[in-house]
C-alpha positions in Angstrom: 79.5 143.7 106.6 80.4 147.2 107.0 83.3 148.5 104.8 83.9 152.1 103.1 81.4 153.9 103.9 79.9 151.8 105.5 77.8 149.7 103.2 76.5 146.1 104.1 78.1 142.5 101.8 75.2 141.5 99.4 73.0 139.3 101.5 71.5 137.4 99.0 74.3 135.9 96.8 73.9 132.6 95.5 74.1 129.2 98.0 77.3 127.4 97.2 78.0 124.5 100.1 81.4 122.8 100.6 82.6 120.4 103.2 85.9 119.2 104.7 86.8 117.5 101.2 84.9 119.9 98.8 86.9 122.8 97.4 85.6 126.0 97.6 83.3 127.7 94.7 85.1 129.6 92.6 82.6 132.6 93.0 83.4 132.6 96.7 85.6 135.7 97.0 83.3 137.5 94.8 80.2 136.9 96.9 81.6 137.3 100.5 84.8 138.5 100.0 86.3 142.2 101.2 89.8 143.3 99.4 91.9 145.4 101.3 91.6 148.7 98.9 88.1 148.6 99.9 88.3 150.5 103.0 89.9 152.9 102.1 87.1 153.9 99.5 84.8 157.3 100.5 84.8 160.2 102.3 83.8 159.1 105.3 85.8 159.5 108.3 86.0 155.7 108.7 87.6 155.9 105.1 90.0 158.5 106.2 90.8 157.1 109.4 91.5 154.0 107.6 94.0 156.1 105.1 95.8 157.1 107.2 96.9 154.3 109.4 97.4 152.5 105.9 100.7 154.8 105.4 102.3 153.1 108.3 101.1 149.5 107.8 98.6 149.5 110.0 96.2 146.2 109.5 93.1 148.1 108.0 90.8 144.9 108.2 88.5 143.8 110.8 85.8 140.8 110.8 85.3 140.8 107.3 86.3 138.0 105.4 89.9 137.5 103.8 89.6 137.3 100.1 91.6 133.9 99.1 94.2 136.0 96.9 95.0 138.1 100.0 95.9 135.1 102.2 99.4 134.6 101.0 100.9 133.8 105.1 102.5 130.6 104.1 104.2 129.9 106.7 102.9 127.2 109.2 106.0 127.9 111.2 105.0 131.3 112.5 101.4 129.3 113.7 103.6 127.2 115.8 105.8 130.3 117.1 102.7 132.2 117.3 101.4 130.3 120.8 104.8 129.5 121.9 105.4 133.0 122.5 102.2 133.3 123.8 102.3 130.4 126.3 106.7 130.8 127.2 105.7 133.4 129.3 105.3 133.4 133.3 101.6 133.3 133.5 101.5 129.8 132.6 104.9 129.2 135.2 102.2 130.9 137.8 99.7 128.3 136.6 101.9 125.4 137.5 102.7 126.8 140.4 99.3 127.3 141.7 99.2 123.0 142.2 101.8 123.3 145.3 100.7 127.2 146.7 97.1 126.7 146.7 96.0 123.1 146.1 98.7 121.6 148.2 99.1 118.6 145.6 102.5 116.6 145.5 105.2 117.0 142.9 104.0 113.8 140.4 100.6 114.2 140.9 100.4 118.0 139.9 103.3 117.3 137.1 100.8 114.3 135.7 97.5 116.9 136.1 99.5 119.1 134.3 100.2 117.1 131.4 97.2 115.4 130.4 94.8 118.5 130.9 97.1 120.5 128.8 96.6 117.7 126.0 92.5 117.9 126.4 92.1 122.1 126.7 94.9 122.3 123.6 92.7 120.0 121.3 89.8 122.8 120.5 92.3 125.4 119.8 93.8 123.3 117.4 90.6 122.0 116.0 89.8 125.8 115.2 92.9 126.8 114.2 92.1 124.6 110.9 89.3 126.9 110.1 91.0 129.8 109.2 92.8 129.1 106.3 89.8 127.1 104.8 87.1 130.3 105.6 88.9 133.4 106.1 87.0 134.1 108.7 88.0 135.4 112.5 86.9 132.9 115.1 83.3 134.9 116.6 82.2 135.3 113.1 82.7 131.2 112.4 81.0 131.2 115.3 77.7 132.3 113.6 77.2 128.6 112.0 77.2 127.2 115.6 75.1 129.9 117.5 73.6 131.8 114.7 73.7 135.6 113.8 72.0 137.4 117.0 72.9 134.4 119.6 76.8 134.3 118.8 76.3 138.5 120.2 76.3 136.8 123.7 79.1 134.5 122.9 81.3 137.4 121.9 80.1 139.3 125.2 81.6 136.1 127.3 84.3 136.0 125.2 84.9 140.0 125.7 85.1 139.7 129.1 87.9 136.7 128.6 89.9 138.5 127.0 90.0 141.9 128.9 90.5 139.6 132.0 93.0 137.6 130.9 94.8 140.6 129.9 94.5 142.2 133.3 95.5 138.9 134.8 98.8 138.8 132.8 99.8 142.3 133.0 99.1 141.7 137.1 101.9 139.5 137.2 104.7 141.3 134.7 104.1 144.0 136.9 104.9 141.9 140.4 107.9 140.8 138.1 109.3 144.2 138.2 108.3 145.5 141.2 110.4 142.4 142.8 113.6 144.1 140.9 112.6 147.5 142.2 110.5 148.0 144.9 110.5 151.5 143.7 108.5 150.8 141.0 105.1 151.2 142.1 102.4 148.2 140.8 100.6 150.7 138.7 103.9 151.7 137.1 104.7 148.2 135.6 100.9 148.0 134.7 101.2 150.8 132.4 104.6 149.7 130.9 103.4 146.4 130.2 100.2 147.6 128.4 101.8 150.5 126.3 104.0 147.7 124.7 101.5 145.5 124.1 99.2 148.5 122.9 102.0 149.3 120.1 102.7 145.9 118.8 98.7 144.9 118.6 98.2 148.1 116.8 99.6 147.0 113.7 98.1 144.1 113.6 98.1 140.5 112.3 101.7 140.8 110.7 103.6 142.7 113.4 101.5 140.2 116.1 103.0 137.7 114.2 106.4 138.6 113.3 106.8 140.4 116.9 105.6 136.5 118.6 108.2 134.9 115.7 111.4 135.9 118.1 110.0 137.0 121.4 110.1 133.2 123.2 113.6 133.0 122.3 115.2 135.2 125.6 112.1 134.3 127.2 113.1 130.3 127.0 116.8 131.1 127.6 116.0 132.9 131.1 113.5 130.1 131.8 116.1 127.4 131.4 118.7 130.0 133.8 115.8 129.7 136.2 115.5 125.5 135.9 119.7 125.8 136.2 119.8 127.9 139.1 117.2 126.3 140.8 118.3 122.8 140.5 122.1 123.7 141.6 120.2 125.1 144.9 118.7 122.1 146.0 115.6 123.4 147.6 113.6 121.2 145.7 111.2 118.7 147.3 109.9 116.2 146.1 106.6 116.4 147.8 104.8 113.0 148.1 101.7 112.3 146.4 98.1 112.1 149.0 95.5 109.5 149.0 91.7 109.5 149.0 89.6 112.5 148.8 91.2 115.3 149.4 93.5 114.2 146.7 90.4 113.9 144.2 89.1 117.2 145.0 92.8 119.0 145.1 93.8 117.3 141.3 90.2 118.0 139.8 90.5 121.7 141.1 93.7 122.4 139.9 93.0 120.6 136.6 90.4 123.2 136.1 92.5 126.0 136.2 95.1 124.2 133.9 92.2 123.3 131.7 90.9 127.1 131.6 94.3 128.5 131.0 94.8 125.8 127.8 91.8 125.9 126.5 91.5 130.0 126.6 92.8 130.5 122.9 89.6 128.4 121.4 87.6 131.8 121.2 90.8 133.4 118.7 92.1 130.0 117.2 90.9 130.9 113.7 92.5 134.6 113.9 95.5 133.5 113.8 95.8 131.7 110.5 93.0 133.7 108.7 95.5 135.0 106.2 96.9 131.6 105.9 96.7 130.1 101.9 92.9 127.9 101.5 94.6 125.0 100.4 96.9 124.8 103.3 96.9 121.3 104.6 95.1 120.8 108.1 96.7 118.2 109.5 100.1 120.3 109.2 98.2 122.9 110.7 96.8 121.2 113.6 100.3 120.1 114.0 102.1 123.3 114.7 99.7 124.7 116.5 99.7 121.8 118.8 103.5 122.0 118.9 103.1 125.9 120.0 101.2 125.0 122.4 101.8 121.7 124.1 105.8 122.2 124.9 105.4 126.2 126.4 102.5 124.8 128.1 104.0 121.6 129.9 107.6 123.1 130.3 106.5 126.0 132.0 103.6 125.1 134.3 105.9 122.0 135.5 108.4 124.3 136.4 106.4 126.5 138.1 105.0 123.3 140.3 109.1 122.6 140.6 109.9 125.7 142.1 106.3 126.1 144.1 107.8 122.9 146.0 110.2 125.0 147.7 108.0 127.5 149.6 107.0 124.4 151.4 108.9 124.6 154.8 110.1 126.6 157.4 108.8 130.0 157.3 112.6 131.8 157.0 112.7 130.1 153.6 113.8 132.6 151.0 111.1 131.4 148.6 108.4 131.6 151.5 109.6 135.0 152.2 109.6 136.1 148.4 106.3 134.6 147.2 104.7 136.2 150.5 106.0 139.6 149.6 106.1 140.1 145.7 103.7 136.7 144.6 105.3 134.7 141.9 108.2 137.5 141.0 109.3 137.4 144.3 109.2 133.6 143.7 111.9 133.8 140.5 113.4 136.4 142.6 114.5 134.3 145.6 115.7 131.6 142.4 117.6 134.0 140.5 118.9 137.3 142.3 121.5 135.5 145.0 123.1 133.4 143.1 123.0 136.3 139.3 122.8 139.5 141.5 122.1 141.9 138.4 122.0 139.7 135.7 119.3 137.9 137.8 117.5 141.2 137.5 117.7 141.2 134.3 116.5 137.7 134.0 113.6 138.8 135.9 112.7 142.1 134.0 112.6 140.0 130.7 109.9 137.4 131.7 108.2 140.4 132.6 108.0 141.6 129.3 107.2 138.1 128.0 103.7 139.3 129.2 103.8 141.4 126.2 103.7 137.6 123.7 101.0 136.8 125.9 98.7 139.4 125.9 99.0 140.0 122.4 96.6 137.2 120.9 94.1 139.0 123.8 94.2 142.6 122.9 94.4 141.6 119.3 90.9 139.0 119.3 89.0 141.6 121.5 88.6 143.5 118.7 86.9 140.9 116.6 84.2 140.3 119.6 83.8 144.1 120.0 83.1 145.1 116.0 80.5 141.2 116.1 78.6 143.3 118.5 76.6 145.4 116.0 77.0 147.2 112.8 78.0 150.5 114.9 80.7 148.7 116.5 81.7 147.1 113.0 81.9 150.8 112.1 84.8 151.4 114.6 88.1 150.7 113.0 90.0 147.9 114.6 92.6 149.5 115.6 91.0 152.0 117.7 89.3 148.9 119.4 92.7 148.0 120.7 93.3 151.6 122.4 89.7 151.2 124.0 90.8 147.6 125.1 93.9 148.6 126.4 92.5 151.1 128.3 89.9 149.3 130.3 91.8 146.4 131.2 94.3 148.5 132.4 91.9 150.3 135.0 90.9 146.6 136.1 94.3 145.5 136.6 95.5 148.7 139.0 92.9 147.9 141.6 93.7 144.3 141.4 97.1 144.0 142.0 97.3 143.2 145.5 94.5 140.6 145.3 96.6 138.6 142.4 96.6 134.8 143.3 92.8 134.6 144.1 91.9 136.8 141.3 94.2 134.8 138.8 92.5 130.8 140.6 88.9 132.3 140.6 89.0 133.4 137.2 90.8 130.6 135.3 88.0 128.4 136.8 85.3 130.9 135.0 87.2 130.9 131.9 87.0 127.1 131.8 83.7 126.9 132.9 82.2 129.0 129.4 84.4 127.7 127.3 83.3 124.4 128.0 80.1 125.4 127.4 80.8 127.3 123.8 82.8 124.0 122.7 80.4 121.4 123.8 77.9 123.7 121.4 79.8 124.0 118.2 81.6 120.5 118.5 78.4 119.0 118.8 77.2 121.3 115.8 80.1 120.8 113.7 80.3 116.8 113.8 76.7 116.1 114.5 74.2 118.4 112.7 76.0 120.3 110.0 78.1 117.0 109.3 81.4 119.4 108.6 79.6 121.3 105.4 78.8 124.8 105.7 77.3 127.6 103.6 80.0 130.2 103.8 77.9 132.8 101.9 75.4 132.5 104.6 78.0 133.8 107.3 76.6 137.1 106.7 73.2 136.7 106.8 70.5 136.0 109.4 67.7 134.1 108.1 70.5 131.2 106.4 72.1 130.3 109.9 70.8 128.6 112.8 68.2 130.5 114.6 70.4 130.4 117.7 66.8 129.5 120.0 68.5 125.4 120.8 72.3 127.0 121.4 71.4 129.6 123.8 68.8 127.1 125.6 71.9 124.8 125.7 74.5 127.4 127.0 72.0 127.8 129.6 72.2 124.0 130.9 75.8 124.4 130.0 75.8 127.0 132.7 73.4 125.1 135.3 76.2 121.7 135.1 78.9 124.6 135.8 77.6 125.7 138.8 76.5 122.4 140.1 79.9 121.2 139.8 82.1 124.0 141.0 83.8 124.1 144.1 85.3 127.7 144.8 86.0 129.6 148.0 83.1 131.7 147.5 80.6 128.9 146.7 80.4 125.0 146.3 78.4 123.2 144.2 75.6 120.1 145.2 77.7 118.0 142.9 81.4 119.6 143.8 80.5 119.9 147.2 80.2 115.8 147.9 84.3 115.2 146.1 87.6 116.0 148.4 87.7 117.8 151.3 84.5 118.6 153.2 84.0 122.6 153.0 86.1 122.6 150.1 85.1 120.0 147.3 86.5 119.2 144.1 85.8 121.1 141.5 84.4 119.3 138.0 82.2 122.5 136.7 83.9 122.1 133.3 83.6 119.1 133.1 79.5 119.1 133.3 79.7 122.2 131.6 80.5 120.6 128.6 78.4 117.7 129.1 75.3 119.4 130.2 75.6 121.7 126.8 76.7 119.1 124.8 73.2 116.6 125.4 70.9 119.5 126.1 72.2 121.0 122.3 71.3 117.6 120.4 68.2 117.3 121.5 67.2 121.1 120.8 68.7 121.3 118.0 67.3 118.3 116.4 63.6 120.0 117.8 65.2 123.5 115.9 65.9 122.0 112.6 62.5 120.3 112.5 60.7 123.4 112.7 62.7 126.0 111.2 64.4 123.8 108.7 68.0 125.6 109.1 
């Protein structure tokens, strides 16, 4: 790996394997290892690019792993307020939300559909979250013991696109947040003010990320639990009965893919945000917090937003019809908050818009990590001017797509689900199956020591084929999707064969690859 001037990790340093319950070699940090003075080192404009960001605290290091003396983040309380921030923020409301607006489901049977796909897409995130204490490595660079050096290029590509939309997606709806306080304030506009924030905080890197995500839920959660107050007092909720037969299937199984894909999204940066945490952290303690982060922002907000969505059910004068109709899901909290607060409600309303900062964070931050995986040229790009580059080109994707929000934000939580099925049912099946939780970390680095990558990218290929014959979207329906719910419509279970499909199709290639290359 590129560092100073640009010179590559010695490739061939001794084979040292370790498992679960074996501690790391002591010659580990030595052999794979880069310290932090190391890119500073040279004459090279990368080295002076790096020097002077260093002045200000500017996080220097990329996808090069985190010497063990470096990793002194000890505290397991900042994982957990890491994806709270993150996840208390009104994307996740618009998720919930999306149950009553779009698939018409009833108030139990969307608040139930809520729940338990929250606790299956959380479970991988939290899985790899363990990882990077243990490897101090990012999340695409683990990702090289499931799909190998060159394959896992294709995996960061999907996971590239993930994160740029997502961010577009977010910054979408912070910016209908504040055009529903000021009309005046043009969609673009908010766009821009959303993303420069984000820009500055991302810049700095894993510390400021963290320490900036440590307090930001805190007004965020206060103005959520206005919004539950004021809405409640109103009475315009309805409790909207629960259908029968299948419709019903295909409505639930839709919507669960879009809860699934918005839960599950963090697998591709789990490990980046606890790659500076000590080796000898416990897991269990860090699965724990990390579920806690992510499991109560998740549930609380997405069953709000299916509380609320229940009122724009109705007669078409109904404030919340009216709002939702002209500003989306800010005019939604608009018609909740601004009769009854009048400028405080605006308030309210400006600061869940800037909650899209917490939750585009982890995004801008983890594109970075795909972008340098790409190639030794892209690894020669410092980090932080990765972010600017990010920011950028999300931003000219969100502008055009404001006005298109709600079927933008369904058709591409359904996508995101749909390939992250695919990349977990690869390296779960790797992890427990073939490499039996032992791995040879000084191998990260080094082609010819990981998998050739031929069985995983076969496998994401019927991962892809089970996608596509279970989906059920507005602009096609799958053989399989098609015949569940609602003729024309279907039900949509392409994660769900997603993950099956690459999950089978991987064990038996893979037991073929090792045979015949031995690795």
């Amino acid at each position: 790996m590129a560092y100073g001037k640009g010179v590559d990790i010695e490739q061939n340093s001794p084979v040292d394997r370790y498992s679960d319950d074996k501690p790391l070699p002591i010659d580990t940090d030595a052999t794979t290892g880069v310290p932090g003075e190391s890119f500073e080192i040279g004459d090279s404009l990368y080295a002076r690019l790096q020097r002077a960001v260093g002045k200000y605290g500017v996080e220097q290091r990329g996808i090069e792993r985190v010497p063990e003396d470096e990793r002194t983040d000890s505290s397991l309380v900042k994982v957990g307020t890491m994806w709270l921030a993150a996840n208390l923020v009104v994307s996740s409301f618009s998720i919930g939300a999306l149950g009553v607006t779009v698939f018409q489901l009833g108030f139990v049977d969307a608040l139930l559909t809520v729940l338990f796909i929250n606790l299956l897409g959380i479970t991988p995130v939290c899985f790899f979250s363990t990882f990077g204490p243990r490897y101090g490595l990012r999340q695409m660079v683990l990702s090289r013991f499931f799909f190998g050096y060159y394959a896992v290029k294709i995996i960061a590509f999907f996971n590239i696109l993930a994160c740029v939309g997502w961010s577009a997606v977010n910054v979408i709806v912070g910016a209908q947040l504040l055009n529903a306080v000021n009309s005046d304030v043009p969609g673009y506009a908010g766009i821009i003010i959303i993303a420069a924030c984000t820009f500055i905080v991302t810049l700095f890197g894993y510390k400021v990320v963290h320490m900036y995500e440590m307090y930001s839920w805190i007004p965020c959660f206060i103005v959520f639990l206005i919004v539950l107050g004021e809405f409640a007092h109103s009475g315009a909720f309805q409790n909207l009965s629960m259908h029968t037969g299948s419709a019903e299937a295909g409505s639930v199984l839709s919507f669960a893919a879009s809860v699934y894909g918005f839960a599950t999204g963090w697998t591709s940066y789990a490990a980046d945000y606890t790659v500076y945490q000590p080796a000898n952290v416990s897991r269990t303690k860090t699965f724990f917090w990390t579920w806690l982060g992510l499991i109560f922002p998740l549930c609380f907000t997405e069953m709000l937003g299916v509380a609320i969505a229940t009122a724009t059910v109705g007669a078409e004068d109904n404030p919340y019809i009216v709002g939702y109709g002209s500003s989306g899901i800010g005019g939604l909290l608009a018609a909740v908050l601004f009769p009854p607060l009048g400028r405080f409600g605006q308030f309210c309303l400006v600061i869940l818009a800037l909650s899209i900062i917490g939750n585009n964070c982890p995004n801008i931050y983890s594109l970075t990590f795909s972008l340098q995986i790409m190639g030794r040229w892209t690894q020669l790009v410092p980090r932080f001017l990765w972010t600017f580059v990010g920011t950028l080109v999300y931003c000219a994707i969100a502008i055009p797509g404001y006005s298109h929000f709600e079927s933008v934000l369904e058709n591409f939580m359904l996508l995101i689900g749909y390939w992250l099925a695919i990349y977990e049912g690869i390296s779960l099946t790797e992890h427990f199956v073939f490499a039996k939780r032992t791995y040879d970390i000084t191998a990260f680095n080094t082609p010819s020591r990981l998998p050739p990558g031929i069985a995983a990218l076969l496998a994401f290929g019927f991962g892809i084929l089970g996608a596509v014959m279970g989906m059920a979207q507005v602009w096609f329906l799958g053989p399989i999707g098609r015949k569940i719910g609602t003729p024309g419509y279907g039900g949509d279970i392409g994660f769900i064969l997603a993950f099956a499909f690459s999950s089978i199709s991987y064990t038996i290639l893979r037991t073929f690859e090792k045979r015949t290359f031995g690795r």
